[in-house]
C-alpha positions as CSV (number, residue, x, y, z in Angstrom):
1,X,-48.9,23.3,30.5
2,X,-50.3,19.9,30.2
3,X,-48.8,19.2,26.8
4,X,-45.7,20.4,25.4
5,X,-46.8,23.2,23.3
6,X,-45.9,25.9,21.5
7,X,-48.2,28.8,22.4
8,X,-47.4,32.4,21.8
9,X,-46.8,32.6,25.5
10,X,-44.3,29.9,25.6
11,X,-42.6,31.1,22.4
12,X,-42.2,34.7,23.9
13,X,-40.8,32.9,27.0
14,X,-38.7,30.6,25.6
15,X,-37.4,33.5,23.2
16,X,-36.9,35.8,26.0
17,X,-34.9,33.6,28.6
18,X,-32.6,32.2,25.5
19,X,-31.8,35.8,24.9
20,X,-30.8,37.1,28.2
21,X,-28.5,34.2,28.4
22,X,-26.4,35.4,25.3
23,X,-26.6,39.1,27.2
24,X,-25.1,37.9,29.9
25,X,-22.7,36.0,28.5
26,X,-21.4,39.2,26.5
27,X,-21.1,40.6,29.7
28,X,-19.3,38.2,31.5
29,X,-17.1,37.7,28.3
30,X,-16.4,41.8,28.3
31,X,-15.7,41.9,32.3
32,X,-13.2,39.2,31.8
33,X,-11.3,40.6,29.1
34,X,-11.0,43.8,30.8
35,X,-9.0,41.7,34.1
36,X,-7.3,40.2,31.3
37,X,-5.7,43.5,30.2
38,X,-5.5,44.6,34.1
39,X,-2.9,42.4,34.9
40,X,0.8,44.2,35.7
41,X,3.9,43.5,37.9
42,X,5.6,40.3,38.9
43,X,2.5,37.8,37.3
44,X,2.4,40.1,34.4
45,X,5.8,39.5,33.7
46,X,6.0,35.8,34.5
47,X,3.6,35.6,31.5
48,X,5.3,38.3,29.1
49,X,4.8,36.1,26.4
50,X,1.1,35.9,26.5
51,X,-0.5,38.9,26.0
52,X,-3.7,40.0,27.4
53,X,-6.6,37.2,25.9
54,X,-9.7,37.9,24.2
55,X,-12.6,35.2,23.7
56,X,-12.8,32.9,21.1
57,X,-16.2,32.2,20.2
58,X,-17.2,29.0,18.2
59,X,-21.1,28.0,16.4
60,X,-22.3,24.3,17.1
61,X,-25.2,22.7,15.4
62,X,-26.9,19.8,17.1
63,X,-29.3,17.1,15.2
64,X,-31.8,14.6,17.0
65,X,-31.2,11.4,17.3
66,X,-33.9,11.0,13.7
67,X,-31.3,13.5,12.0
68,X,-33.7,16.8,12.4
69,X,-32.4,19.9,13.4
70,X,-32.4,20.5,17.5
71,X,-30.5,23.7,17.7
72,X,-27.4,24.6,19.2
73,X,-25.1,27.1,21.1
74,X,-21.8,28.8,20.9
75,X,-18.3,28.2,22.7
76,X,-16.8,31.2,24.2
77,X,-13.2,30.0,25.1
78,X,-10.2,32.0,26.5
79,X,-6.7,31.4,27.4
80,X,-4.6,34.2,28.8
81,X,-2.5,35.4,31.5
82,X,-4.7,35.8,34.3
83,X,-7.4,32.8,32.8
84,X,-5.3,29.8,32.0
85,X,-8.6,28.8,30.8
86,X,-12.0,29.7,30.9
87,X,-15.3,28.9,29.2
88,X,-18.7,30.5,28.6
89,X,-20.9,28.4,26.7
90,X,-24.5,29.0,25.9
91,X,-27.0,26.5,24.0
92,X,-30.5,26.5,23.1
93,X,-31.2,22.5,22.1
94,X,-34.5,21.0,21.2
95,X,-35.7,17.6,20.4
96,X,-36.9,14.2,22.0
97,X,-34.9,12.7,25.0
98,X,-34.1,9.0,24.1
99,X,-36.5,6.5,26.3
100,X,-34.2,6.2,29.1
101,X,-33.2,9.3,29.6
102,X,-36.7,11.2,29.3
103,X,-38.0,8.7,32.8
104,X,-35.4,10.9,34.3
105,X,-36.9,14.0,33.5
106,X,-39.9,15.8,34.7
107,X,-42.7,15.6,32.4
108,X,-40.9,13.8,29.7
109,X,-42.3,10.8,31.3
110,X,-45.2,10.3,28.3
111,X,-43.7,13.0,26.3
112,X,-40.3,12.7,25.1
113,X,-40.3,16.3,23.5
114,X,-38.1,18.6,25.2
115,X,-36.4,22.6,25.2
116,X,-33.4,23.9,27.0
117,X,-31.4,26.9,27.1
118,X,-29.0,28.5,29.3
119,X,-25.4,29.4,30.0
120,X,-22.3,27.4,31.8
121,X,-19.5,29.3,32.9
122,X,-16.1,27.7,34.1
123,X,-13.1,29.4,35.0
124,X,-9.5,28.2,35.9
125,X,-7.2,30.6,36.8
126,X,-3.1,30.8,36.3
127,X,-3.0,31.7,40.1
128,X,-3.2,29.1,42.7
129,X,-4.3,32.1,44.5
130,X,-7.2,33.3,42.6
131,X,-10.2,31.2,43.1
132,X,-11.1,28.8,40.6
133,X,-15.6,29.2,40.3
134,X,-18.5,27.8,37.9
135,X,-22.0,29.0,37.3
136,X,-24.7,28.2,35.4
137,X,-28.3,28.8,34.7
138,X,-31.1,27.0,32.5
139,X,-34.5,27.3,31.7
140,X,-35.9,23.6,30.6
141,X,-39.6,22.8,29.2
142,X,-41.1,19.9,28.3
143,X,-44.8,19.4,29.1
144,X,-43.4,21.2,32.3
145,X,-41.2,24.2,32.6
146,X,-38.6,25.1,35.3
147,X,-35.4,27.1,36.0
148,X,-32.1,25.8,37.7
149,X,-29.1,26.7,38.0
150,X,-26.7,27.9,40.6
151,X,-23.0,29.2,41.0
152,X,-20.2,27.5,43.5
153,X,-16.8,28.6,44.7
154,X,-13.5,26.1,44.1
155,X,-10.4,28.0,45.8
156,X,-7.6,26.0,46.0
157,X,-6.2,27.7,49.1
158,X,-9.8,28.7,50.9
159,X,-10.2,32.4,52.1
160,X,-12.3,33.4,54.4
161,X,-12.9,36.5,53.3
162,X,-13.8,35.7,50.1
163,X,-15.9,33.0,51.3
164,X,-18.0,35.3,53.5
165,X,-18.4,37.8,50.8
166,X,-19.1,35.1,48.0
167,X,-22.0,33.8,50.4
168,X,-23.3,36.8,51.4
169,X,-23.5,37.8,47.7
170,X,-25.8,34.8,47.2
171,X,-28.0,35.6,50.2
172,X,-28.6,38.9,49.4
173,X,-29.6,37.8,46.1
174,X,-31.8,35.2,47.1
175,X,-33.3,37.3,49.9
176,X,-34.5,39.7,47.3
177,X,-36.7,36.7,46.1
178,X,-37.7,34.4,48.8
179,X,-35.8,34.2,52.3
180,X,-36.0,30.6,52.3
181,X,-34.3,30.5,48.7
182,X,-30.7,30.4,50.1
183,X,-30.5,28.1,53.0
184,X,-32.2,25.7,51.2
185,X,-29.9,26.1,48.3
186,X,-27.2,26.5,49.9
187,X,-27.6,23.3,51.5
188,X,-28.4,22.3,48.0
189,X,-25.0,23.2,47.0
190,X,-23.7,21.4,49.8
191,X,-25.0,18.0,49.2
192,X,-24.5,18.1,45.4
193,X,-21.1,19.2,45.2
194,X,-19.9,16.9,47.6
195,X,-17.7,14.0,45.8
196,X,-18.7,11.0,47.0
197,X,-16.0,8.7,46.3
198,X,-13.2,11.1,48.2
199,X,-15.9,12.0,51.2
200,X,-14.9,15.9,50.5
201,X,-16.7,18.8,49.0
202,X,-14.9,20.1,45.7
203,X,-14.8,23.5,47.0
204,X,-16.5,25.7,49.0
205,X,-20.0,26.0,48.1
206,X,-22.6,28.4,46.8
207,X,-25.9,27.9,45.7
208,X,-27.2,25.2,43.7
209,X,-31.0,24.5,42.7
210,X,-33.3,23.2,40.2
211,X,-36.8,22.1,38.9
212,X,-37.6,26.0,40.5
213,X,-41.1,26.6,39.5
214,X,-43.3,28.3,41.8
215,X,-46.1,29.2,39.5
216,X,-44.8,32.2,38.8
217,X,-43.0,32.3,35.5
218,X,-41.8,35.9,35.6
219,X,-40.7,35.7,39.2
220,X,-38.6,32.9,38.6
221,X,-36.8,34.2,35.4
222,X,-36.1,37.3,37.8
223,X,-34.5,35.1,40.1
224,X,-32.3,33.5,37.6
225,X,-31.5,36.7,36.3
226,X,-30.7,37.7,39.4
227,X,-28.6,35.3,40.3
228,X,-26.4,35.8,36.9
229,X,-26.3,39.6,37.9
230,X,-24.9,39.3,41.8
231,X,-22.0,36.8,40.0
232,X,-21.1,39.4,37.2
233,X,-20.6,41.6,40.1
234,X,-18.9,39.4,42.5
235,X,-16.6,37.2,41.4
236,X,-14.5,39.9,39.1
237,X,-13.7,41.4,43.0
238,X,-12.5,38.0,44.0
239,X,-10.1,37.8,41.2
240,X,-9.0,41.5,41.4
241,X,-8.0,40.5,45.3
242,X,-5.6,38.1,44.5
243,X,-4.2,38.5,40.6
244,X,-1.5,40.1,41.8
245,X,0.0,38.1,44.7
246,X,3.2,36.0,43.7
247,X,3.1,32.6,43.6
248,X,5.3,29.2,43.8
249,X,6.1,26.2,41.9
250,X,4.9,24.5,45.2
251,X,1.5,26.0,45.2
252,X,0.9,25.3,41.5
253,X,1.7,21.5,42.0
254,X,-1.4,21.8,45.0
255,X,-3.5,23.5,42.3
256,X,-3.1,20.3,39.9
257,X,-4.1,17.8,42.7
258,X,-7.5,20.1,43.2
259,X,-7.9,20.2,39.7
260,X,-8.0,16.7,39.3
261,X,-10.6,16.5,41.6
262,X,-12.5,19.3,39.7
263,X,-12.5,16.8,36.9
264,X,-13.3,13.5,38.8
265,X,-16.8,15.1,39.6
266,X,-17.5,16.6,36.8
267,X,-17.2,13.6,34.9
268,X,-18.4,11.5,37.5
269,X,-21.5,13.4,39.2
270,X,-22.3,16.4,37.0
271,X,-25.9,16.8,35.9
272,X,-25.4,19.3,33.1
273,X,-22.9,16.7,31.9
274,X,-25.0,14.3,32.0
275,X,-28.0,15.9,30.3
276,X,-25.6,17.2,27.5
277,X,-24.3,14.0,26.7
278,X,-27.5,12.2,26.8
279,X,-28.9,14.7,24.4
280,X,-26.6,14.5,21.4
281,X,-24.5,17.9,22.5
282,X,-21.5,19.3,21.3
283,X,-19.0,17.3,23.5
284,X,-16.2,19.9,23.5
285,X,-18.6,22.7,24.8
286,X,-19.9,19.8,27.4
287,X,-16.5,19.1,28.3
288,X,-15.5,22.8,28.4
289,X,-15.2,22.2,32.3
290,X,-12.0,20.5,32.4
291,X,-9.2,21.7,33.4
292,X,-6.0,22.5,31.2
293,X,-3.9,20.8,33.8
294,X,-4.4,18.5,36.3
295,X,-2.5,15.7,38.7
296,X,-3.2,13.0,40.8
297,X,-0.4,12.0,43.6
């Protein structure tokens, strides 16, 4: 595209990546129920009084900074036993970036007019044991058109294991595509997640990447699905490793350090915070990210 335009083409795209983002969410959504209702023995019992969480799911309507319609998305919040909280969010927004905003954004140099969908997961667990994890992917046009995205591990006591297998996970997915897709997004990952301020990485990595267009629409919507597929399949392992190890009082004080610096970048550094704010979102969906808890020594 040299314009932004709405061309059959582009309208059967744009159609077709918002809807596989609300599929995937419902699958997420389902698979995290059903760990939800897993749960048994000694963590079970510590949280007798909650009983096994389903998500919540709230509508948000955005307008453009002239008052017109620009879309909007729906929260997918739950709170339960095993998730102390986690969020599934997916938005498809349209409109004009505001003047300073759109020089930061391919293609919106000359024209402001933009269109963005995709899903943001976050997940914080009860269990200092059970890793902590986002992902997210996007599909963005404006008189260009790209995919981004990514998905990144946050233990707060690092396992090998799980690291390896996380990775590996990731690789095998992006091998599929392009063998140079995960060492370069991998060190992607590296480099963005890092938190400048404390000189440490917020967890342990993953994949991270954006502005992914090869000229190849379809194979890079494959990618991005596939990338939401190896997740789905991954991470519910990770949690069923670890949901039903006890825990102490001690651990869950670490937890709430790493947790505050969870929320340091992500108010700090974050892109998709960035762009939501500086396009009119729905702040509570932007700010679904936070932590329930957190502390700073």
């Amino acid at each position: 595209m040299t314009a932004f335009q709405d061309t059959s083409e582009v309208k059967a795209r744009k159609e077709s990546a918002s809807r596989w983002f609300a599929e995937l969410r419902d699958r997420i959504c389902t698979a995290f129920e059903a760990l939800e209702a897993e749960l048994e023995g000694e963590n079970a019992e510590r949280f007798a009084h909650i009983p096994p969480a389903r998500f919540e799911r709230k509508a948000w309507d955005r307008q453009d900074d002239d008052g017109a319609p620009g879309g909007g998305g729906v929260m997918s919040l739950m709170r339960g036993r095993v998730f102390e909280k986690v969020g599934v969010n997916v938005s498809t927004v349209h409109g004009k970036f505001r003047p300073e905003f759109a020089q930061q954004i391919p293609g919106a140099e000359e024209d402001p007019r933009f269109w963005a969908s995709g899903i943001s997961l976050v997940a914080h667990l009860q269990s200092p044991l059970v890793p902590a994890v986002h992902m997210n992917t996007r599909h963005i046009v404006t008189t260009k058109s790209w995919f981004g995205g990514g998905a990144d591990l946050n233990p707060i006591y690092p396992d090998e294991t799980d690291t390896a297998d996380f990775h590996q996970a990731l690789k095998t997915a992006c091998d599929r595509h392009d063998p140079d897709y995960y060492p370069r997004f991998k060190e992607w990952a590296d480099e963005y997640f890092m938190i400048p301020h404390r000189g440490e990485s917020r967890g342990v990595g993953g994949i991270f990447f954006d502005y992914l267009e090869s000229g190849d629409h379809e194979a890079d919507f494959a990618f991005t699905r596939d990338i939401g597929e190896t997740f789905l399949d991954i991470y519910p392992q990770l949690v069923r490793r670890h949901m039903y190890k006890p825990w102490t009082e001690e651990q869950r004080q670490h937890q709430l350090f790493k947790r505050g610096r969870y929320a340091e970048f992500n108010l700090i550094y974050d892109r998709g915070t960035q762009f939501g704010l500086k396009t009119g979102g729905n702040v509570e969906a932007i700010l679904m990210s936070l932590p329930p808890l957190a502390a700073w020594p």
